[in-house]
C-alpha positions as CSV (number, residue, x, y, z in Angstrom):
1,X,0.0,0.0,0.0
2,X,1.2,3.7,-0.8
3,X,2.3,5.6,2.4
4,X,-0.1,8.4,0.8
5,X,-3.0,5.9,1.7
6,X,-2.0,5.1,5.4
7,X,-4.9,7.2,6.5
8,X,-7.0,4.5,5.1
9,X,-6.0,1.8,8.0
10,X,-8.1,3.5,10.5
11,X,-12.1,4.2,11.0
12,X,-13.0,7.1,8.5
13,X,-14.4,10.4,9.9
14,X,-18.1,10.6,8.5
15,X,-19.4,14.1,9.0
16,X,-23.0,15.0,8.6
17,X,-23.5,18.3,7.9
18,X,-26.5,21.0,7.6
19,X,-25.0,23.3,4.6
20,X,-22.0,23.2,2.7
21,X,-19.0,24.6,3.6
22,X,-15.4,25.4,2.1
23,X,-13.2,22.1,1.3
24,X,-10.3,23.1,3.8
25,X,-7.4,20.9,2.3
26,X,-6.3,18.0,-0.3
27,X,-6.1,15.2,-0.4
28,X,-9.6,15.2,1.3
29,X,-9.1,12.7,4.0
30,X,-12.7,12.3,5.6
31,X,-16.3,11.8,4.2
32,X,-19.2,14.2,3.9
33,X,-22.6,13.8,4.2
34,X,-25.5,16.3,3.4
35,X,-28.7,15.8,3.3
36,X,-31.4,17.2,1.2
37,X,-28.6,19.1,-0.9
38,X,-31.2,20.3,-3.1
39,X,-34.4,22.4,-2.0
40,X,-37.5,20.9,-2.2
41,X,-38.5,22.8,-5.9
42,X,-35.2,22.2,-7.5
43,X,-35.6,18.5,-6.1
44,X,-39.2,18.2,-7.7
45,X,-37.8,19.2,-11.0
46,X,-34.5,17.0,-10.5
47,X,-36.7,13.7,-10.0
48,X,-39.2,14.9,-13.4
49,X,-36.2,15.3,-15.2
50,X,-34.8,12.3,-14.0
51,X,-38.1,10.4,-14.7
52,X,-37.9,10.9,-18.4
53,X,-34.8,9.8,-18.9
54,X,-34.9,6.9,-21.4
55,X,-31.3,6.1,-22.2
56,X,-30.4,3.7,-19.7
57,X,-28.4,0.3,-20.7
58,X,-26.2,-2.0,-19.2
59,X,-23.2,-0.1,-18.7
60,X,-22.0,1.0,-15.3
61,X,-18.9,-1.7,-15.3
62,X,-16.6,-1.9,-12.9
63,X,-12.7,-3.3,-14.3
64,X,-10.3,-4.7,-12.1
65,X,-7.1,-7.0,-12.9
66,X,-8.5,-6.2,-16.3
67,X,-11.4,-8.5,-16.1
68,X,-15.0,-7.1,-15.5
69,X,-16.1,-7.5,-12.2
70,X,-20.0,-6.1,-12.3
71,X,-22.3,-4.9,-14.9
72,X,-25.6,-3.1,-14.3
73,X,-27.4,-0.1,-15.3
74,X,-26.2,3.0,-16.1
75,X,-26.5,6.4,-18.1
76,X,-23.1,8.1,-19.1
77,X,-23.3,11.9,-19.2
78,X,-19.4,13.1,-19.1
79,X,-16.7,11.6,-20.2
80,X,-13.1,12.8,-20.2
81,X,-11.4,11.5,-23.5
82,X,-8.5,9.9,-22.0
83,X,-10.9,7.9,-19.7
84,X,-12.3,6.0,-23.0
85,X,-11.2,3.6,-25.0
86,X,-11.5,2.5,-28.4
87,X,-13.2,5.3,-29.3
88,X,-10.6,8.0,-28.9
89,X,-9.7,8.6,-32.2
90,X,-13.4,9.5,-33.7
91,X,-14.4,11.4,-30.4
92,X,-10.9,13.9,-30.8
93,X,-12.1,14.8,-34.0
94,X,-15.1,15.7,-32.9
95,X,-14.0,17.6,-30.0
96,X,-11.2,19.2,-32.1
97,X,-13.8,20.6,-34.4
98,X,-16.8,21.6,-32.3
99,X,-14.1,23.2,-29.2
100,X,-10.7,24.5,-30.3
101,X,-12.9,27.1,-32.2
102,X,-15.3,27.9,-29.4
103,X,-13.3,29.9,-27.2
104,X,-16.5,31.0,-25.0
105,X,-16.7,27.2,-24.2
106,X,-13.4,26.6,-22.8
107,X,-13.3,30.1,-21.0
108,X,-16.5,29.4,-19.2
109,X,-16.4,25.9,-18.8
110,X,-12.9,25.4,-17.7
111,X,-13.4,21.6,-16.2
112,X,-14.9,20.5,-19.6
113,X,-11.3,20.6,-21.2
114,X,-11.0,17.4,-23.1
115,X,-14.6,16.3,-21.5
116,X,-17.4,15.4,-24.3
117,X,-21.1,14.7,-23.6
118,X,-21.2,10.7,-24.1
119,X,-24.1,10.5,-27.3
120,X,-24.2,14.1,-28.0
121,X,-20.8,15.1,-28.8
122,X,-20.0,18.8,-28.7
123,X,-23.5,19.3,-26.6
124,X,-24.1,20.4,-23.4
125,X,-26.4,19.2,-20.8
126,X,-28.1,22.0,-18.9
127,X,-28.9,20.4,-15.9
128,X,-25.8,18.8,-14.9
129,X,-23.6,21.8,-16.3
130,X,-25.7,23.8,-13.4
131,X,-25.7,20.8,-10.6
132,X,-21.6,21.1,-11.5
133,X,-21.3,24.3,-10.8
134,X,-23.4,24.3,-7.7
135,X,-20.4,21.5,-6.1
136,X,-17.8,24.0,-7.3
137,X,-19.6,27.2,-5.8
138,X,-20.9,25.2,-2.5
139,X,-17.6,23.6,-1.9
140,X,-15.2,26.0,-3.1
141,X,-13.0,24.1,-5.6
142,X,-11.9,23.9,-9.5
143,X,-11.5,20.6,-11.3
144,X,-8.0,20.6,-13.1
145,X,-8.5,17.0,-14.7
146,X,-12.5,15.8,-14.6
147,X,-13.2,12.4,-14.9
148,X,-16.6,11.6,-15.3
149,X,-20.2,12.1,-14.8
150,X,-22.8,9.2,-14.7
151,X,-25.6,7.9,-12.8
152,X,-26.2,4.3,-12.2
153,X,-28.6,1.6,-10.9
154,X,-29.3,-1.2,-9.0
155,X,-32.2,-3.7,-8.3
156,X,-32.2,-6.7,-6.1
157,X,-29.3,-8.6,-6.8
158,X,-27.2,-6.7,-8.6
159,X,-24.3,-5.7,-6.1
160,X,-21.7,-3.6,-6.5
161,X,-18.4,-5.1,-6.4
162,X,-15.2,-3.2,-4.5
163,X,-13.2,-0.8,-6.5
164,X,-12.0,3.0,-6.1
165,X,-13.0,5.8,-8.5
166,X,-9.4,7.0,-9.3
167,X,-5.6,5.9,-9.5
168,X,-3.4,4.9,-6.4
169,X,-0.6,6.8,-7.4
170,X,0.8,10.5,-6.8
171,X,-0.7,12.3,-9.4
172,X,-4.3,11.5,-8.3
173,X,-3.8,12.5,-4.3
174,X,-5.8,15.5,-5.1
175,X,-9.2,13.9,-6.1
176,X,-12.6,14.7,-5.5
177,X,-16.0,11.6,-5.9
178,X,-19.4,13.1,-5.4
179,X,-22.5,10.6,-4.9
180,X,-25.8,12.2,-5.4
181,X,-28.6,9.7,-4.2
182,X,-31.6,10.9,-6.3
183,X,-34.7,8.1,-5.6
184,X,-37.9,10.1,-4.4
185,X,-38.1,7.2,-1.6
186,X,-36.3,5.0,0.3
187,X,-37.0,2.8,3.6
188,X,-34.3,2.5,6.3
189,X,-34.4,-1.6,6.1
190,X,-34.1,-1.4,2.1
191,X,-30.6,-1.2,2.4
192,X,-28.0,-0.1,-0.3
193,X,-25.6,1.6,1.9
194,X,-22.3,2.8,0.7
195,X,-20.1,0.4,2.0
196,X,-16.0,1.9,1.9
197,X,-13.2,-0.5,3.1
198,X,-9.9,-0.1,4.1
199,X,-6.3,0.4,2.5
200,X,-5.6,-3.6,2.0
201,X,-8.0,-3.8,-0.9
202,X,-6.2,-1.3,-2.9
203,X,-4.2,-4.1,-3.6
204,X,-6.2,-5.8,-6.6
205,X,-5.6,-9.6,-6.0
206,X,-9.0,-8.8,-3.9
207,X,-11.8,-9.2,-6.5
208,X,-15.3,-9.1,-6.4
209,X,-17.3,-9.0,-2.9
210,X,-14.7,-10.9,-0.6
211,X,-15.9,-13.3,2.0
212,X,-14.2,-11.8,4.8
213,X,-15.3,-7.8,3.6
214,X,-16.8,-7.0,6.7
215,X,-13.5,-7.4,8.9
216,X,-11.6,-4.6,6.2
217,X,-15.0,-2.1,6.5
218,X,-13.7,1.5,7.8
219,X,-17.3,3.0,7.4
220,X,-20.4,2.9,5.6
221,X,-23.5,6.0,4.4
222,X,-26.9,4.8,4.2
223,X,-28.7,5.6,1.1
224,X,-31.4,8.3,1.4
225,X,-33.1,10.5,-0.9
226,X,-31.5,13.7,-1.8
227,X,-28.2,12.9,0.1
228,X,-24.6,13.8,-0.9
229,X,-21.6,12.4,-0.5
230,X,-18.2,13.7,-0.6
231,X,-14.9,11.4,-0.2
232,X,-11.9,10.8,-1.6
233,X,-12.3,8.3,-4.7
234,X,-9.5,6.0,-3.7
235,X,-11.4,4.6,-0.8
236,X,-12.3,1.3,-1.6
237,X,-15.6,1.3,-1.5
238,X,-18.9,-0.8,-3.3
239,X,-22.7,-0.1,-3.6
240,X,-24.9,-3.3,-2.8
241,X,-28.3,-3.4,-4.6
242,X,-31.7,-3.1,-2.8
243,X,-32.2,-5.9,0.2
244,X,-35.9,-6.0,-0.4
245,X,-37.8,-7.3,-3.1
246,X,-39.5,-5.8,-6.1
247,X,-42.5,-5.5,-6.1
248,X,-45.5,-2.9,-7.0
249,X,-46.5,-2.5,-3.8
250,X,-43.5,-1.3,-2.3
251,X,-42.7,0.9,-5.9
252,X,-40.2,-1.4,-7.6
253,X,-37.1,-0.5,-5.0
254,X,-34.3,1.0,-7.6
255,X,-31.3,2.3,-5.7
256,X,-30.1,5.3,-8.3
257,X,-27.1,7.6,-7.7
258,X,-25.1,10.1,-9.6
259,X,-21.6,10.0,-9.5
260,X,-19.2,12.9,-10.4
261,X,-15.8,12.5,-9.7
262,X,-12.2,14.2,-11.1
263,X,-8.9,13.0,-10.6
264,X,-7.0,16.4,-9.9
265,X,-8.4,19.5,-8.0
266,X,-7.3,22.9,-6.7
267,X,-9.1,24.8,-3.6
268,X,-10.5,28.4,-4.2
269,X,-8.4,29.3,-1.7
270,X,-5.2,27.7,-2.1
């Protein structure tokens, strides 16, 4: 294990808080939790925008040791190109042609550099541009190299396996994972919580779900509606699915969250 990560042999510090606040240094060492992040109109109109949505497929993946360790659903939105393969080639071209020429795109959208719109090259999408900027105002911070943005989700069954959101090495100490948990309901015993692990795992001959996970667990979040989280994306960390099963009556449990997440930052402030 990196020395960076020794912090990650110990309990995490889970701090709920009421409002947002300045990040206060990097790498960002503890986790935070707020609930109902957005007010109750802008919530209303999150979940009818989110209900619409009809482009979900079987693509939230999780690679480890080069081998595939889950698949379930998922939506893409943001995509840096570097993070993509196969695709590189056709996607520069179109990012070359639509943004070296656009000046006003890069100048006002500064953590878009080298970021497309997965589906809709060269487009923005409104709605996540603003819920970006909110994280940046709120918590005080700039994205130098952004990752990704994506939602995914889970029914009974389909369990997240353990991974982290970023690299292990220098270059990515500075990293910042948001988790927006956007289902209009949720019951305390229909599980889902985040579940983060400690530093052993980073090494990767651990695959899957272990047997013996819950003797590495350093902390966990329930999954509530209109929570975030922040933490560092080299936690090791997993999302089970729903414990409960699906049915009409209960409203077809469907743990969605969003996950926005960039492998370099700077503080306002620093």
């Amino acid at each position: 294990m990196s020395m960076h990560y020794e912090w990650l042999m110990h309990p995490l510090n889970i701090e709920y808080l009421q409002k947002p606040k300045p990040i206060d240094k990097l790498p960002f060492q503890k986790v935070w939790v707020f609930d109902n992040y957005l007010t109750p109109p802008i919530w209303w109109s999150w979940i009818n925008w989110r209900d619409s949505s009809i482009n979900w497929g079987r693509s939230n993946r999780v690679i480890r040791n080069d081998e595939m360790q889950h698949l379930y659903w998922g939506e893409s939105i943001y995509h840096n190109i570097g993070e993509v393969r196969n695709r590189n080639s056709e996607i520069q071209e179109y990012y070359e042609s639509y943004h070296r020429q656009n000046k006003r795109w890069i100048k006002q959208s500064e953590w878009k550099k080298n970021v497309f719109r997965v589906n809709n090259v060269g487009y923005r999408e409104p709605i996540i541009d603003w819920f970006i900027h909110k994280l940046r105002q709120d918590f005080r911070f700039d994205w130098n190299y952004f990752q990704y943005c994506g939602f995914n989700g889970q029914t009974i069954g389909q369990d997240g396996t353990i991974h982290e959101d970023t690299g292990l090495d220098e270059s990515c100490l500075n990293n910042l994972t948001f988790l927006y948990y956007d289902q209009k309901r949720w019951e305390d015993d229909w599980g889902g919580d985040l579940i983060m692990y400690n530093g052993e795992y980073h090494d990767h001959s651990y695959n899957g779900i272990p047997e013996n996970a819950e003797d590495y667990e350093i902390g966990r979040v329930k999954y509530k509606p209109n929570r975030l989280v922040i933490m560092n994306g080299a936690i090791t960390h997993r999302h089970p699915g729903p414990e409960v099963d699906y049915t009409k009556e209960n409203g077809f449990p469907f743990r969605t969250s969003m996950v926005v997440r960039g492998d370099k930052a700077t503080l306002w402030d620093a």
